[in-house]
C-alpha positions as CSV (number, residue, x, y, z in Angstrom):
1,X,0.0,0.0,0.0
2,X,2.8,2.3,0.9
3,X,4.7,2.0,-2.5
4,X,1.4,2.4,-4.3
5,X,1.0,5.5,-2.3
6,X,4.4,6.9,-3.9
7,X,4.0,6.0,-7.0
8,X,0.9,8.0,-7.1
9,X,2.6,11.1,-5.2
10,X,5.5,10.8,-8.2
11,X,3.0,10.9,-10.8
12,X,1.2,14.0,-9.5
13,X,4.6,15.8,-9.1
14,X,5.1,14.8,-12.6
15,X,2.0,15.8,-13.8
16,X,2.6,19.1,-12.1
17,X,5.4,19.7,-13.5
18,X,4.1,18.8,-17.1
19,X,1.9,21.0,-16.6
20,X,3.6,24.2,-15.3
21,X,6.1,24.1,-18.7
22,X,3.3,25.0,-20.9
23,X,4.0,28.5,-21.7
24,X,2.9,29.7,-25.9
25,X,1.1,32.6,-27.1
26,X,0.0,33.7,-30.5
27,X,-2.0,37.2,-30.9
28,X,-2.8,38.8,-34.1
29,X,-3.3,42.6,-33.5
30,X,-2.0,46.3,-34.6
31,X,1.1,48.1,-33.4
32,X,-0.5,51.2,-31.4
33,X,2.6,52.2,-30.0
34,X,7.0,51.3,-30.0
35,X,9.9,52.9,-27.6
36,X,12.2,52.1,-30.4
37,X,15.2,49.9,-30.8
38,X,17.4,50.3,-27.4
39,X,20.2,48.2,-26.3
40,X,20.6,46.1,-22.7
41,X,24.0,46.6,-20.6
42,X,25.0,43.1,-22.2
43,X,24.0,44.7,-25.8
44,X,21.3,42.6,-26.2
45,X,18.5,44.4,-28.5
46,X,15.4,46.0,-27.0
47,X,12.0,46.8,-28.3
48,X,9.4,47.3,-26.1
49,X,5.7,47.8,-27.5
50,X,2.0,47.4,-27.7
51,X,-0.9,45.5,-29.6
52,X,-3.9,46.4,-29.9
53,X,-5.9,42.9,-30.4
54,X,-10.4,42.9,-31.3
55,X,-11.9,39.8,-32.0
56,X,-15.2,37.6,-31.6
57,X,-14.4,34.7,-29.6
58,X,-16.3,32.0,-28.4
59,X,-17.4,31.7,-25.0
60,X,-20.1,29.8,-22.6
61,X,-22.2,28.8,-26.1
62,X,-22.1,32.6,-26.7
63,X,-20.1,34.9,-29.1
64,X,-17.8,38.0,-27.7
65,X,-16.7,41.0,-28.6
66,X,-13.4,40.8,-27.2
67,X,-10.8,44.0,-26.9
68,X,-7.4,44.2,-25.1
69,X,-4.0,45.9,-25.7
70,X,-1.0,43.8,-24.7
71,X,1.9,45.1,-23.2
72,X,5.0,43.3,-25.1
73,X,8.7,43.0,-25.4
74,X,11.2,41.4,-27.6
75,X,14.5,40.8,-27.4
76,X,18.0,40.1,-29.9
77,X,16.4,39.1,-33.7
78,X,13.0,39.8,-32.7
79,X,13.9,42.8,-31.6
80,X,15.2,43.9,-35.3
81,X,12.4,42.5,-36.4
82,X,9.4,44.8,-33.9
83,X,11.7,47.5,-34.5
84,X,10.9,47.7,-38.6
85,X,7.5,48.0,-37.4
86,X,5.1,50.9,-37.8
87,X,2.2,51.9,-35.9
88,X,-1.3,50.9,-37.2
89,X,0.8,47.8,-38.8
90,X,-1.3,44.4,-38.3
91,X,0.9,41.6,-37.1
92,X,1.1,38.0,-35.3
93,X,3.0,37.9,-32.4
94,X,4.0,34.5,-30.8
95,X,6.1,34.3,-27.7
96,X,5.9,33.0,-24.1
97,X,4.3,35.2,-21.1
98,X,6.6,36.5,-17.8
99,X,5.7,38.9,-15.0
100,X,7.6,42.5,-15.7
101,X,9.7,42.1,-13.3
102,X,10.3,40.4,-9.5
103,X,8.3,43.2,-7.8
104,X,5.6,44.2,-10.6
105,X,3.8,41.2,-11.2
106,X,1.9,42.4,-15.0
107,X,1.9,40.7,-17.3
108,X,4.3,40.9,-20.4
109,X,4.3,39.3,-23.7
110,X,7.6,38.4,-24.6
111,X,7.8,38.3,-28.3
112,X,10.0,35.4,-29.9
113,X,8.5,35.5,-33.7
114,X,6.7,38.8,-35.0
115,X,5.1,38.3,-38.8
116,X,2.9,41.5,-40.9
117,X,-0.4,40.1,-41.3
């Protein structure tokens, strides 16, 4: 009984884990605003920017006007690539999401593949 009893508290660990790794975005949506290309200390590229994302969606049976503006960030190639972007340009954004930073716990779309739409 005691080994069954482990095996069962390893699975759910596992699962746990499993399921805590899942982490994939994709948003389509319009530039509304850029900071502009900026360098880290390590000289990593910067661009930090918005979307502007309106849809109908799906939800409980019933359709939904849905509106949001994302806060988002990319980093080295990406970052070349937001930072050819123009405002009111459509675009699909796929990356992973992160809280800002340790103390500010919003949200942040970190943008690993940006393509016009």
């Amino acid at each position: 009984m005691q080994q069954h009893r482990l095996r069962q508290q390893k699975l759910r660990q596992r699962q746990r884990k499993q399921g805590l790794s899942s982490n994939r975005c994709v948003i389509e949506g319009e530039v509304i605003e850029s900071e502009g290309l900026r360098y880290t200390p390590a000289g990593l590229a910067r661009v930090a920017f918005k979307l502007r994302h309106t849809s109908m969606q799906q939800e409980a049976g019933m359709q939904r006007q849905v509106q949001c503006v994302v806060t988002a960030l990319a980093l080295g190639e990406a970052a070349q690539q937001v930072s050819r972007l123009q405002p009111g340009q459509s675009v699909r954004a796929e990356g992973f999401l992160a809280q800002r930073s340790l103390k500010i716990a919003q949200l942040v779309l970190h943008i690993d593949n940006v393509t016009l739409r």
